[in-house]
Biopython code that builds the backbone (N, CA, C, O; Angstrom):
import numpy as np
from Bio.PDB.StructureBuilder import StructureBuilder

atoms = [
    (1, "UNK", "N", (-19.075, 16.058, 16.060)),
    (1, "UNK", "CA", (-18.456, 15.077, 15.184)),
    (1, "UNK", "C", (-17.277, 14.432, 15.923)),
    (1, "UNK", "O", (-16.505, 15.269, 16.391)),
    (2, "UNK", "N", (-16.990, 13.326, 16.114)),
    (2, "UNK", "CA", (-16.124, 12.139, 16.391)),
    (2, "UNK", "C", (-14.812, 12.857, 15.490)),
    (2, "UNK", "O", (-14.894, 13.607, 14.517)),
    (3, "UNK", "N", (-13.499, 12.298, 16.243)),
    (3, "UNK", "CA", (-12.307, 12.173, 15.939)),
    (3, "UNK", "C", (-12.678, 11.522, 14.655)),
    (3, "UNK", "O", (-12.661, 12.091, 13.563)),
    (4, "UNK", "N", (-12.978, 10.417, 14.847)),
    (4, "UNK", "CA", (-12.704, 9.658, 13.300)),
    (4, "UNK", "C", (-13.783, 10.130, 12.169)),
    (4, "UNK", "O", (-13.754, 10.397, 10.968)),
    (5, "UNK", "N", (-14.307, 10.106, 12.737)),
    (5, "UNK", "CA", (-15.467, 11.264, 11.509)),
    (5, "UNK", "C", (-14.522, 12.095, 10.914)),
    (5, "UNK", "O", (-14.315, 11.877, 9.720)),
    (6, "UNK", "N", (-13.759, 13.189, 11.563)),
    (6, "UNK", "CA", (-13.120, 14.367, 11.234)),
    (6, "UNK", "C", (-11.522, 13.454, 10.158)),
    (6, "UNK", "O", (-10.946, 13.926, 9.178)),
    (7, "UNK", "N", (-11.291, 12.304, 10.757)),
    (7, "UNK", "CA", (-10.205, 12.001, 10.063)),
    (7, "UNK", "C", (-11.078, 11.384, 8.818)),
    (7, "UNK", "O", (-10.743, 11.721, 7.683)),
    (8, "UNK", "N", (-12.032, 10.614, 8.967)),
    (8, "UNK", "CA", (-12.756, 9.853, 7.682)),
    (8, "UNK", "C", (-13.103, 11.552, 6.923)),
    (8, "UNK", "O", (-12.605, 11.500, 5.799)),
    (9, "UNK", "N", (-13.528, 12.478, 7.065)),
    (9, "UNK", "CA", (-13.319, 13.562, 6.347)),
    (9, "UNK", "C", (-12.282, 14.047, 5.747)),
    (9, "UNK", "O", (-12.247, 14.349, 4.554)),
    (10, "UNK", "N", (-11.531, 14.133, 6.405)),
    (10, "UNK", "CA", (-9.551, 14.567, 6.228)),
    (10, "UNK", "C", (-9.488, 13.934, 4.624)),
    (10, "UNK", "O", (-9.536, 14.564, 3.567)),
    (11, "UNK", "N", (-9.362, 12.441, 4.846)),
    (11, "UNK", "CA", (-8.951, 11.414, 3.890)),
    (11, "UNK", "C", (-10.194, 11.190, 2.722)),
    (11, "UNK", "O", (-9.958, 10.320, 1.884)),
    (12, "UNK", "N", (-10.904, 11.587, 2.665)),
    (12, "UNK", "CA", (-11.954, 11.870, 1.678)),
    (12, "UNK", "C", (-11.505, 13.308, 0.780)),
    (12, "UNK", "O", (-11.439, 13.350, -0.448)),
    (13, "UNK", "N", (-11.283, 14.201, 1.507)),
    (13, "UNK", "CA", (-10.891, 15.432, 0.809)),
    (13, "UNK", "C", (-9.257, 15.548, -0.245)),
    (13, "UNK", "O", (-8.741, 16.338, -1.035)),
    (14, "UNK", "N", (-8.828, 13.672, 0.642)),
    (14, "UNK", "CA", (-7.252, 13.205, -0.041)),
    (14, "UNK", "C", (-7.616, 12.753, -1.229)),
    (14, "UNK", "O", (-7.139, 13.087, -2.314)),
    (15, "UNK", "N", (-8.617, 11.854, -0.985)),
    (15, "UNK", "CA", (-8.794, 10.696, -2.227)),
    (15, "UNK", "C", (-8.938, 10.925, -3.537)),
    (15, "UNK", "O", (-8.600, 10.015, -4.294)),
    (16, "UNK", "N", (-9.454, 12.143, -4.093)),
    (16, "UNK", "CA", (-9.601, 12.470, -5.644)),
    (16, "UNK", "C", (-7.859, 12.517, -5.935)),
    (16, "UNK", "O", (-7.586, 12.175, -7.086)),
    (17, "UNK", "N", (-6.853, 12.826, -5.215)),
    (17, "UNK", "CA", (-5.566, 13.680, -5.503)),
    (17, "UNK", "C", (-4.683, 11.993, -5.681)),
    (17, "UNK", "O", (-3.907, 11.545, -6.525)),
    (18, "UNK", "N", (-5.253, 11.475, -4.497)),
    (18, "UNK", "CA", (-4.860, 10.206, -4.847)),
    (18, "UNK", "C", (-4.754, 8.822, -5.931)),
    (18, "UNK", "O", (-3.905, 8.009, -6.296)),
    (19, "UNK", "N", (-6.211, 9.144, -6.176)),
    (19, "UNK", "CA", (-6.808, 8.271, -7.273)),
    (19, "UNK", "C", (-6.345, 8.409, -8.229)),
    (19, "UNK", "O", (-5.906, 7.481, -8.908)),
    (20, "UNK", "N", (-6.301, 10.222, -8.709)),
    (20, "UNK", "CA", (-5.740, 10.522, -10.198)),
    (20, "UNK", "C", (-4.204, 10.137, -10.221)),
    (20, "UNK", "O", (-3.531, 10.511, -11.182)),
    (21, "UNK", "N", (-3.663, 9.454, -9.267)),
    (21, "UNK", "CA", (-2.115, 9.006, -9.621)),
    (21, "UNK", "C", (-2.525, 7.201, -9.731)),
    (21, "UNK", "O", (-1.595, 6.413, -9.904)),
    (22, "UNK", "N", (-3.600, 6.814, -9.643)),
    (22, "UNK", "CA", (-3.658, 5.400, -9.358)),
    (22, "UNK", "C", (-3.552, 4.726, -7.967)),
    (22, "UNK", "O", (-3.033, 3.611, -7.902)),
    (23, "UNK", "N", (-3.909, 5.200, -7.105)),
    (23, "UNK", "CA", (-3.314, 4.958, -5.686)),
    (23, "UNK", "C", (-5.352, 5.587, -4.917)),
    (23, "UNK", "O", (-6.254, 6.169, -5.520)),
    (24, "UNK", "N", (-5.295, 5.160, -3.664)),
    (24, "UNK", "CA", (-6.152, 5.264, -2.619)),
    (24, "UNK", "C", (-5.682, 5.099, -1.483)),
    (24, "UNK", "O", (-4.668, 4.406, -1.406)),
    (25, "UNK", "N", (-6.246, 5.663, -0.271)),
    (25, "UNK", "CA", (-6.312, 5.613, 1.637)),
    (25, "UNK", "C", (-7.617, 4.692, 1.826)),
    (25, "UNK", "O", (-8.723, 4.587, 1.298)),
    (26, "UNK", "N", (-6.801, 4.006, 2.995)),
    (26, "UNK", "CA", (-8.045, 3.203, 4.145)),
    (26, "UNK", "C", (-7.993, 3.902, 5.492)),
    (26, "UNK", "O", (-6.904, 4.402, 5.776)),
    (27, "UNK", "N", (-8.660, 3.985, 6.085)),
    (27, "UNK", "CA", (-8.394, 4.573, 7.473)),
    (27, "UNK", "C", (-8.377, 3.133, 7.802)),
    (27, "UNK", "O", (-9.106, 2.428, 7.104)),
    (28, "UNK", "N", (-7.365, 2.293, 9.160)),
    (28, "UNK", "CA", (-7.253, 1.641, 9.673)),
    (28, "UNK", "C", (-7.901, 1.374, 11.140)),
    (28, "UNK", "O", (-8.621, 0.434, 11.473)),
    (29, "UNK", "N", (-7.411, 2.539, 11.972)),
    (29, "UNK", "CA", (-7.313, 2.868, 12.554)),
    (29, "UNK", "C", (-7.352, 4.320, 13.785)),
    (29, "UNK", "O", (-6.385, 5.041, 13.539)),
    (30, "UNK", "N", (-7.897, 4.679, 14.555)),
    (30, "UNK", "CA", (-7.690, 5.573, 15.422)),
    (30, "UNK", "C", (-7.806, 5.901, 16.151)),
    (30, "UNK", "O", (-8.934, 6.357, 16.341)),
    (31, "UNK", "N", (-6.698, 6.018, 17.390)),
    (31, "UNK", "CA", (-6.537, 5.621, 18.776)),
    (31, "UNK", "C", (-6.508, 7.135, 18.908)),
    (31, "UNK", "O", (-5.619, 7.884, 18.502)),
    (32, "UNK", "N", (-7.826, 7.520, 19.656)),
    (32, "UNK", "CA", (-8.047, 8.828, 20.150)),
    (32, "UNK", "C", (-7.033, 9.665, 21.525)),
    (32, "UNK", "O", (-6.741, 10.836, 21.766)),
    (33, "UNK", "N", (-6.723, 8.268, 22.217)),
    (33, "UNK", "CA", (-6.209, 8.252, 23.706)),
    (33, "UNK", "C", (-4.963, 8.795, 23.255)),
    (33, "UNK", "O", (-4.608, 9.752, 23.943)),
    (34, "UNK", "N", (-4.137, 8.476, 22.264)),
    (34, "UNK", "CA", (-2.386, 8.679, 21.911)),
    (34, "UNK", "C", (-2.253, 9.386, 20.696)),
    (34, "UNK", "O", (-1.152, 9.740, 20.275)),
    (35, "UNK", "N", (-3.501, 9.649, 20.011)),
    (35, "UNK", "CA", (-3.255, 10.858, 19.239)),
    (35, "UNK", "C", (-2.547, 10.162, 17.979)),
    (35, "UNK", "O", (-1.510, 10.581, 17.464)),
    (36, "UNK", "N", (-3.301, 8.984, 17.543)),
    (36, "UNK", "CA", (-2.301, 8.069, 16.278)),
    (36, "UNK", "C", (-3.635, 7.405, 15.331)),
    (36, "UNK", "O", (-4.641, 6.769, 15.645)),
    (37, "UNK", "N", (-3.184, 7.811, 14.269)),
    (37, "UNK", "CA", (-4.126, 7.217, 13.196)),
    (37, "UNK", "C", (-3.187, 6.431, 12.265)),
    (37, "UNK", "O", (-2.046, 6.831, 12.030)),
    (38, "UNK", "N", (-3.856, 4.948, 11.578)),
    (38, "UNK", "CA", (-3.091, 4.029, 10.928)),
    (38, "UNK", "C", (-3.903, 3.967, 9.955)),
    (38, "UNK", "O", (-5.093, 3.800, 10.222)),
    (39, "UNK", "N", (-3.587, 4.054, 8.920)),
    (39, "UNK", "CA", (-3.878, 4.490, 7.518)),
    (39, "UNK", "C", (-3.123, 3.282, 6.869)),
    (39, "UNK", "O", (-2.025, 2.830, 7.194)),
    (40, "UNK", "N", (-4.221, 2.739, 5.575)),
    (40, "UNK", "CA", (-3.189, 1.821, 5.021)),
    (40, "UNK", "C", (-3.657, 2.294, 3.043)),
    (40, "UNK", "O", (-4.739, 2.290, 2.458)),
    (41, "UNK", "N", (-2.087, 2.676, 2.524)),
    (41, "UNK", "CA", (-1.825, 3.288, 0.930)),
    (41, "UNK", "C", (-2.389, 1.928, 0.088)),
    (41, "UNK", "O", (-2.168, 0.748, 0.360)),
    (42, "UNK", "N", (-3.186, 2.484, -1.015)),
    (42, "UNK", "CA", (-3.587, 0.943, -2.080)),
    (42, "UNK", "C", (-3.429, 1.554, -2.916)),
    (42, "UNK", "O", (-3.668, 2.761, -2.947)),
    (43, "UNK", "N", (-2.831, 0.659, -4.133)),
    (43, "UNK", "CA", (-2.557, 0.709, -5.571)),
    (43, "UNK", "C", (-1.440, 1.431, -5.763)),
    (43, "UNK", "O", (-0.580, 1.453, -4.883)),
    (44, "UNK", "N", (-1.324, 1.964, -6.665)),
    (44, "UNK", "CA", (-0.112, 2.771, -6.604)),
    (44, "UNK", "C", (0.598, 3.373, -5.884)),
    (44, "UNK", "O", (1.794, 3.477, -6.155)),
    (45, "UNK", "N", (0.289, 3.694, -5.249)),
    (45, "UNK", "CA", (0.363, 4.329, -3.650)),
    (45, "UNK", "C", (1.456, 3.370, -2.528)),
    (45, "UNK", "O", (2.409, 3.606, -1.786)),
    (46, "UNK", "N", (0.607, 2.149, -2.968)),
    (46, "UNK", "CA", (1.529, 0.956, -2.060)),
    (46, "UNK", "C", (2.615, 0.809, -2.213)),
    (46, "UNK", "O", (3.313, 0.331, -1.319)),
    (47, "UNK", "N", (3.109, 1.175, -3.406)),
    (47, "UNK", "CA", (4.556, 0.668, -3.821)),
    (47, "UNK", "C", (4.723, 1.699, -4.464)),
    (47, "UNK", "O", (4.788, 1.315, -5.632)),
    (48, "UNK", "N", (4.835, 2.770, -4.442)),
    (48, "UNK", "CA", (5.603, 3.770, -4.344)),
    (48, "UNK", "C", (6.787, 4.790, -3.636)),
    (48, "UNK", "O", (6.337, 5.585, -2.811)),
    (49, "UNK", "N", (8.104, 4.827, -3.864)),
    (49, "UNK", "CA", (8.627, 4.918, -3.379)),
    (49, "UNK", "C", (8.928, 6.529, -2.292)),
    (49, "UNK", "O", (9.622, 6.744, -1.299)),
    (50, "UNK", "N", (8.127, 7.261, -3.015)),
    (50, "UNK", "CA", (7.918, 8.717, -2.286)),
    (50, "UNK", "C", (6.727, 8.518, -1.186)),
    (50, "UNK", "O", (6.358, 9.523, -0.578)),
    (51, "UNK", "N", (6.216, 7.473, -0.955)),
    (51, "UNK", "CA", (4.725, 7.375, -0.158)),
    (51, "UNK", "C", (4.864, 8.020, 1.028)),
    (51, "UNK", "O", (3.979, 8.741, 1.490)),
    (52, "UNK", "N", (6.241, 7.750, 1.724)),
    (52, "UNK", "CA", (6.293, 8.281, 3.173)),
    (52, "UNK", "C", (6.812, 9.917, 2.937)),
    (52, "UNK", "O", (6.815, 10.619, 3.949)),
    (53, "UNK", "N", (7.105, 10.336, 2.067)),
    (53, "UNK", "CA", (7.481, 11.879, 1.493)),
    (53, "UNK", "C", (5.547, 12.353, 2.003)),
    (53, "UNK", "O", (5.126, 13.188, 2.804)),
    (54, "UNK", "N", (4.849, 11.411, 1.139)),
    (54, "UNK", "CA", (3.503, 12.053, 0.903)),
    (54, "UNK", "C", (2.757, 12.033, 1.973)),
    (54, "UNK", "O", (2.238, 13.079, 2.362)),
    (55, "UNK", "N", (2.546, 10.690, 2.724)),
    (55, "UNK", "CA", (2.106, 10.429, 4.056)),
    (55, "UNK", "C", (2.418, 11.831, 5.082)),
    (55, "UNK", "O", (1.476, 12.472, 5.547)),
    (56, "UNK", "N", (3.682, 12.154, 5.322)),
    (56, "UNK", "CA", (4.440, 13.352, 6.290)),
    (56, "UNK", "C", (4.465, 14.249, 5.923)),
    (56, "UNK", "O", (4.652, 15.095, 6.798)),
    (57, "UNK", "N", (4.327, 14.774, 4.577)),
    (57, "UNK", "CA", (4.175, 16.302, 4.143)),
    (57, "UNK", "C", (2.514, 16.490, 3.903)),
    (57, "UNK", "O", (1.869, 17.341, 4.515)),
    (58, "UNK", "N", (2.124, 15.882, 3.257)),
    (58, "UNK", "CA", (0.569, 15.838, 2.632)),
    (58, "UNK", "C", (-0.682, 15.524, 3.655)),
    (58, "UNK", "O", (-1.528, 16.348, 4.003)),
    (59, "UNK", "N", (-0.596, 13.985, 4.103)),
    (59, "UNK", "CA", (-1.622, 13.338, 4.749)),
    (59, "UNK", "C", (-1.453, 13.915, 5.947)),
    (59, "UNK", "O", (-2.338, 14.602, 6.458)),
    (60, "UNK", "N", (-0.409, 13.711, 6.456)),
    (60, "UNK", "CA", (-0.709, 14.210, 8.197)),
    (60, "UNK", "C", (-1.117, 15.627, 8.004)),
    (60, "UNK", "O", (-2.216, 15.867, 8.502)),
    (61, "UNK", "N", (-0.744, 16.273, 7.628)),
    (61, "UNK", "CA", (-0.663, 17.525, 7.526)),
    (61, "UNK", "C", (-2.527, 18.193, 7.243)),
    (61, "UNK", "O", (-3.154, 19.033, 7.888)),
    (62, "UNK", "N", (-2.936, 17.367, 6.011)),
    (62, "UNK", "CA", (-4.740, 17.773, 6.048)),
    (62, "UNK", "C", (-5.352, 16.789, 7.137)),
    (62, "UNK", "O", (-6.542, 17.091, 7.218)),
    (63, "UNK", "N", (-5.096, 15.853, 7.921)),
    (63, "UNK", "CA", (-5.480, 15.097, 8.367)),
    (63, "UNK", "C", (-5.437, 15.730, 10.243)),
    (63, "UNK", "O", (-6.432, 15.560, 10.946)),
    (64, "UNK", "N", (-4.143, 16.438, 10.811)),
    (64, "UNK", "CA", (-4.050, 17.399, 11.321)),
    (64, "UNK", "C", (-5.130, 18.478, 11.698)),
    (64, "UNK", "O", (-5.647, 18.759, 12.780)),
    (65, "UNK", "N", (-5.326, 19.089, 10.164)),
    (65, "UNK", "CA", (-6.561, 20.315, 10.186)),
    (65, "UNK", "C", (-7.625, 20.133, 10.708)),
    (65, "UNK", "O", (-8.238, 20.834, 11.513)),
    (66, "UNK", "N", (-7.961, 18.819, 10.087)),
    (66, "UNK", "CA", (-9.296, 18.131, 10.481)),
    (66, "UNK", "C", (-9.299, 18.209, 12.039)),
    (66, "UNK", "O", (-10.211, 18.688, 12.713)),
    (67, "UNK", "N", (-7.926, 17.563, 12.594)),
    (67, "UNK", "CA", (-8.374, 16.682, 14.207)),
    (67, "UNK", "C", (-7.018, 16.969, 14.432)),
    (67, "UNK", "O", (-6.067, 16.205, 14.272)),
    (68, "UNK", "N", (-7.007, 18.338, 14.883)),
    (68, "UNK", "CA", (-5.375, 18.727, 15.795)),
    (68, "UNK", "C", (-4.635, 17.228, 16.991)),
    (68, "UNK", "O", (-3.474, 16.828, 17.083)),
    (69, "UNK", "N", (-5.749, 16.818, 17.630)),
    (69, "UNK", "CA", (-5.530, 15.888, 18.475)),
    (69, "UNK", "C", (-4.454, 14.750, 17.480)),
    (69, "UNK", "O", (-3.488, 14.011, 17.671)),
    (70, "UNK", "N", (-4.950, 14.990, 16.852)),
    (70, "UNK", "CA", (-3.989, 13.457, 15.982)),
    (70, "UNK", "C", (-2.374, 14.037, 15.855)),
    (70, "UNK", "O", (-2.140, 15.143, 15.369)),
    (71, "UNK", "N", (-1.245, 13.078, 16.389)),
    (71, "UNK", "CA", (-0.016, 13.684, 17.090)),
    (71, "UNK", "C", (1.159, 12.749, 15.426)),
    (71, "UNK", "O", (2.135, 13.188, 14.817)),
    (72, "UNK", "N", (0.534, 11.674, 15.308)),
    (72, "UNK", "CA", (1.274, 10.933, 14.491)),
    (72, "UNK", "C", (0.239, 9.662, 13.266)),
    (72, "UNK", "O", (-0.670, 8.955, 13.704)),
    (73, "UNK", "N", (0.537, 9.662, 12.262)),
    (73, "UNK", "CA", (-0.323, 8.824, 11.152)),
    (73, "UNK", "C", (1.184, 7.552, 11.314)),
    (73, "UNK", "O", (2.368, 7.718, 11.609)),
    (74, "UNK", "N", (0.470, 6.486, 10.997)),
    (74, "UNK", "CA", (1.497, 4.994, 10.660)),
    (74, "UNK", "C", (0.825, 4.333, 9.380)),
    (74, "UNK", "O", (-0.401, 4.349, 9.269)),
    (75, "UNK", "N", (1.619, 3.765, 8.437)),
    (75, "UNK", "CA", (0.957, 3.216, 7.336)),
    (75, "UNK", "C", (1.156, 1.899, 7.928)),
    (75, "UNK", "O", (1.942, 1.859, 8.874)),
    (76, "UNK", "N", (0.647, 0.904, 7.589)),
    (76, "UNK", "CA", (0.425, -0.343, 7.487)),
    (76, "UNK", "C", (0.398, -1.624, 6.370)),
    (76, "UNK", "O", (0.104, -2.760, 6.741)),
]
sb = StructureBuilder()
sb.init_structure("model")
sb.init_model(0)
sb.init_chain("A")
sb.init_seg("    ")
for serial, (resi, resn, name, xyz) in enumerate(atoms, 1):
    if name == "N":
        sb.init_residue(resn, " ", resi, " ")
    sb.init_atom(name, np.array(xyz, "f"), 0.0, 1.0, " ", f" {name:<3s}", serial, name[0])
structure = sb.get_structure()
């Protein structure tokens, strides 16, 4: 399985936790070479003011498990 497979997994296993607040993930992005995935927050999510609380404790963190290689997530 591909890096991004493993992150398109990661963020699938996010999305029910997400949804039930009104909010969803896009994978953008992921640059295998530098270890960076760009993720972009929709709906509630977008304009929420804890997003980067959730992004750095939450997302990187299962997103991590998936694909150790991944060093840093960026929203967009």
């Amino acid at each position: 399985m591909t890096v991004k497979q493993r992150v398109e997994q990661a963020l699938h296993s996010l999305r029910s936790h997400l949804q039930a607040d009104g909010g969803d993930i896009e994978l953008i992005d992921v640059n295998c070479k530098d270890g960076i995935v760009k993720i972009k927050l929709t709906g509630a999510c977008n304009k929420c003011p804890m997003s980067h609380i959730t992004v750095q404790n939450k997302i990187k963190k299962v997103i991590q498990q998936y694909a150790p290689e991944i060093k840093e997530i960026y929203t967009v």
